[in-house]
Residue, then its C-alpha position, 0 to 999 in steps of 0.5 A: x604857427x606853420x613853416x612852409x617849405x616849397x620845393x626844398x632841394x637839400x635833406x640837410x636843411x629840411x632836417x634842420x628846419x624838422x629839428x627847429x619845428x620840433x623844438x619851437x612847436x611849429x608845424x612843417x608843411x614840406x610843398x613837393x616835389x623834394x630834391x632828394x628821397x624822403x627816406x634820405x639818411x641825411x634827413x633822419x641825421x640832422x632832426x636826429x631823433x628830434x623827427x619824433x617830436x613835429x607835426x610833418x606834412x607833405x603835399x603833391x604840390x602848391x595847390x594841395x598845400x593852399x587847399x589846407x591853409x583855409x584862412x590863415x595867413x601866407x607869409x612868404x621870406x623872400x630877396x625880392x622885396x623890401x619889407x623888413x621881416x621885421x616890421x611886420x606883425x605876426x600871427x599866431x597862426x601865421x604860415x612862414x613859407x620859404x622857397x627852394x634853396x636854388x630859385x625860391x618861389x615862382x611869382x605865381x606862388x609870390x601873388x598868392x601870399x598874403x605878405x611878402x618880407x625880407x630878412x634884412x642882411x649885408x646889401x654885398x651877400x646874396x642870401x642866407x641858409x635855409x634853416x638858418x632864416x627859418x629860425x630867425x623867422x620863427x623866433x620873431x614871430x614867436x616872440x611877436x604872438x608869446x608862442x615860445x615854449x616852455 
């Protein structure tokens, strides 16, 4: 299982979702450009040193990152659908894809997803944090294939 993120504009969350990765057993895949330096502090803070401990990938753009995903699945969270996150199956080998925090994905990047879903939430809140729905994510698919560790 892979976290994809595209674009992320915040270390802060980038480092949480490193963290996350780190803890679950999932791969990050980081889609450039970033909004900030690699070498941002704040990055290093939130994964702590937990940074250690996940496979990182980084890619110039959206087409080197699709160059890398042969035939696994892209699954894409975004607002702009109504497929509950949680009606769908996962796979093992699933890649959860998360656009930037400010815009999310381009539509050209939406139509090369395989699945489109929706973290269901209050219809009068706009969206939840990046890491935050990275986890909740995660832990269904997880849950869904038996990949939890330990």
């Amino acid at each position: 299982m892979r976290i994809a993120l595209f674009e992320p504009e915040i270390a802060g969350n980038v480092g949480a979702v490193l963290r996350l990765g780190a803890c679950m057993g999932a791969a990050i895949d980081l889609i450039e450009p970033l909004g900030f330096e690699w070498d941002d502090r704040r990055v290093r803070r939130t994964a702590m040193d937990y940074i250690d401990h996940v496979v990182i990938r980084r890619h110039a753009d959206f087409e080197a990152f699709r160059a890398t995903i042969g035939s696994q699945r892209l699954v894409l969270f975004t607002t702009k659908t109504r497929q509950s996150s949680y009606a769908l199956n996962y796979r093992p080998d699933d890649i959860l894809l998360f656009g930037k925090e400010s815009a999310g994905v381009p539509e050209a990047v939406a139509e090369a997803c395989h699945e489109r879903v929706r973290i269901p939430m209050r219809p009068e809140v706009r969206s939840m944090n990046l890491a935050s729905s990275a986890a909740l994510a995660l832990g269904e698919a997880l849950r869904q294939t038996a990949s939890l560790p330990g």
